[in-house]
C-alpha positions as CSV (number, residue, x, y, z in Angstrom):
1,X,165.1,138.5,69.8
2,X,164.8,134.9,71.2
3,X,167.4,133.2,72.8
4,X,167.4,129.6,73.8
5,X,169.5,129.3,77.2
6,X,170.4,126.6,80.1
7,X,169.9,127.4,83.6
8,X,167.5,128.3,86.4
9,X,164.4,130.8,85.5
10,X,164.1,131.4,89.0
11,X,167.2,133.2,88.8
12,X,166.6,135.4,85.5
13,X,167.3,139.0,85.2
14,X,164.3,139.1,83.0
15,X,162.3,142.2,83.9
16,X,159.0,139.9,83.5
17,X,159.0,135.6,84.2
18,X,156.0,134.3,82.4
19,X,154.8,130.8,83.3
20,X,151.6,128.8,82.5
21,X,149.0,127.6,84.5
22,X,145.1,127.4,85.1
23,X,142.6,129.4,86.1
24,X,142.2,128.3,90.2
25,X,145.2,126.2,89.7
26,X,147.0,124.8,93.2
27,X,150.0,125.8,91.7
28,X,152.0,122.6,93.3
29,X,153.7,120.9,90.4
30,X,156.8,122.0,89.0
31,X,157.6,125.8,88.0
32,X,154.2,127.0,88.8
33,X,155.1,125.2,92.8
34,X,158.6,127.2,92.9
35,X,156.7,130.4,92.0
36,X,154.1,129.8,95.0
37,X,156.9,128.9,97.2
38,X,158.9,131.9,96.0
39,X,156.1,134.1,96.6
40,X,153.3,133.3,98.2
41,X,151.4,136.7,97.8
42,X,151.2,135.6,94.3
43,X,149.3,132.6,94.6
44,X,146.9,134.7,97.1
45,X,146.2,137.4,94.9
46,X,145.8,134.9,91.5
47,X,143.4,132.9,92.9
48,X,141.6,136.6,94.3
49,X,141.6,137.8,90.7
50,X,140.6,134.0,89.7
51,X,137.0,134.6,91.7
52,X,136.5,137.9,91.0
53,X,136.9,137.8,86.5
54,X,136.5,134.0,86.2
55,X,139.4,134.4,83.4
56,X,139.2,132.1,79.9
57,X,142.1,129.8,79.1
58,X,144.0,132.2,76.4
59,X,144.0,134.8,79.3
60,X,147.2,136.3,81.1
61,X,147.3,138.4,84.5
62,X,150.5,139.8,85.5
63,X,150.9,139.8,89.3
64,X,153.7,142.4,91.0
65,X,156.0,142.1,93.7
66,X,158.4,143.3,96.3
67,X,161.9,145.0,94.7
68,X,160.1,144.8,91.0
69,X,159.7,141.1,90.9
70,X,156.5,140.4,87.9
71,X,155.4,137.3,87.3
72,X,153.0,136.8,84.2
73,X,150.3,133.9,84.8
74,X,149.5,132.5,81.3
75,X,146.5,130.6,81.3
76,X,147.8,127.9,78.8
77,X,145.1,125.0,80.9
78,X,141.4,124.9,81.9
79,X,141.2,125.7,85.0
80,X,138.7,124.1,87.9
81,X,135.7,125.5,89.1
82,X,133.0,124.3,91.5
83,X,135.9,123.1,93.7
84,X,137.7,120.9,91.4
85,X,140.8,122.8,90.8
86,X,143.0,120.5,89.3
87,X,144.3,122.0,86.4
88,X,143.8,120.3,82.9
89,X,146.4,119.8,80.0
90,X,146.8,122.7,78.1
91,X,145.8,122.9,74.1
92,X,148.0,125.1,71.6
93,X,145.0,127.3,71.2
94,X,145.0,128.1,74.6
95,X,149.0,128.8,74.7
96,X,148.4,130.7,71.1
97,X,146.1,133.1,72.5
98,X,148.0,133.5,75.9
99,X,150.9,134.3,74.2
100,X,148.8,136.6,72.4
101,X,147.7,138.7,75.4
102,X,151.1,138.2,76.5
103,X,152.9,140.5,74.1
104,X,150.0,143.0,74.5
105,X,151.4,143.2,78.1
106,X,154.6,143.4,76.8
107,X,153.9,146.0,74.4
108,X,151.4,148.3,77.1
109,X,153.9,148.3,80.4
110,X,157.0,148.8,77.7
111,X,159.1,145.5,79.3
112,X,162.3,145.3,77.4
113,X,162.7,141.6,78.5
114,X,161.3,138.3,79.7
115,X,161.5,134.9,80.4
116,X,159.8,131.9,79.6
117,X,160.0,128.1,80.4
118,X,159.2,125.3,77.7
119,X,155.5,126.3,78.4
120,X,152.9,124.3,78.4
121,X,155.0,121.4,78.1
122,X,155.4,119.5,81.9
123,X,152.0,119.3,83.5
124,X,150.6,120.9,80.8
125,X,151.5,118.1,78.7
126,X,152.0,119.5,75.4
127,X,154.9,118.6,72.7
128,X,157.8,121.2,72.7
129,X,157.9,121.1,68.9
130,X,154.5,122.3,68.8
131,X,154.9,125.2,71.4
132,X,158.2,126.6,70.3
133,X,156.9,127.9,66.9
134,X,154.0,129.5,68.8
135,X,156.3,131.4,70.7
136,X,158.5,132.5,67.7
137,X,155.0,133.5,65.9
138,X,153.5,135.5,69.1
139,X,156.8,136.6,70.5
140,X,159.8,136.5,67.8
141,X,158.8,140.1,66.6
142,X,159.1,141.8,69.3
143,X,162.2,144.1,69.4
144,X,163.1,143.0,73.2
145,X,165.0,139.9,74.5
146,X,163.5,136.8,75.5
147,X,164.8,134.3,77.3
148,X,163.6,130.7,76.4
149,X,164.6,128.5,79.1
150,X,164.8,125.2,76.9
151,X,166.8,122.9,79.5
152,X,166.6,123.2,83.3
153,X,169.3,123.6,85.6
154,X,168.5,124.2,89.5
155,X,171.0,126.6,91.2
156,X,172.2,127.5,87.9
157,X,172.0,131.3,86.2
158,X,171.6,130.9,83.0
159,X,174.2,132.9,80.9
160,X,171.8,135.9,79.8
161,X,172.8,138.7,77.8
């Protein structure tokens, strides 16, 4: 089931925080930035696994952390290589099939909830109203709870199930 909340995804109780991004990407604009700051061995290791697959946009790696923290990289953007790594805007087929591989993820390691920003929609630049059905199409199936944080509040839990 999807839920729409208000709050801070930093401080879900998800079991899995998906965000998007691009392959390479800085990770130093908005949710992607907090993630790096939040942990740093997760920018290391992306941009490891970056270099060694050279992942497509519609791709998704899930990176884990200290006291189960999991983090799910969506690659909703093109992604820079040959040392431009500035990431582009993202495209609904890109989001579609991340989402996609997403709920494979979901489905394989048996997670019975996760989080999710607006994706796609700051730096990637895309229109809310044409991400939000993708998610209910990919995701909306899925017999777990999802979070959709739709508004952002910093500091603030949002009031999860």
């Amino acid at each position: 089931m999807i839920y729409e909340v208000e709050g801070d995804i930093l401080l879900t109780g998800a079991q899995l925080t998906a965000h998007g991004v691009a392959a390479n990407d800085p990770m130093n604009q908005g949710l992607a930035l907090s993630l790096h700051e939040s942990y740093p061995a997760m920018h290391k290791d992306f941009h490891h696994w970056c270099h060694q697959q050279h992942p497509k946009p519609g791709e998704a790696w899930v990176w884990g952390g200290v006291e189960g923290v999991r983090i799910a990289n969506l690659l909703t953007q093109e992604g820079g290589y040959d040392g431009d790594k500035r990431p582009g805007k993202a495209t609904t087929a890109n989001v579609n099939h991340a989402l996609r591989a997403l709920k494979k993820i979901i489905q394989r390691e048996g997670f019975t909830s996760v989080a999710l920003p607006r994706l796609a929609t700051g730096v990637g630049g895309l229109d809310w109203n044409a991400v939000k059905p993708l998610i209910e199409s990919q995701l909306g199936d899925l017999d777990i709870v999802i979070y959709v944080y739709s508004v952002f509040i910093p500091g603030q839990a949002a009031k999860e199930l």
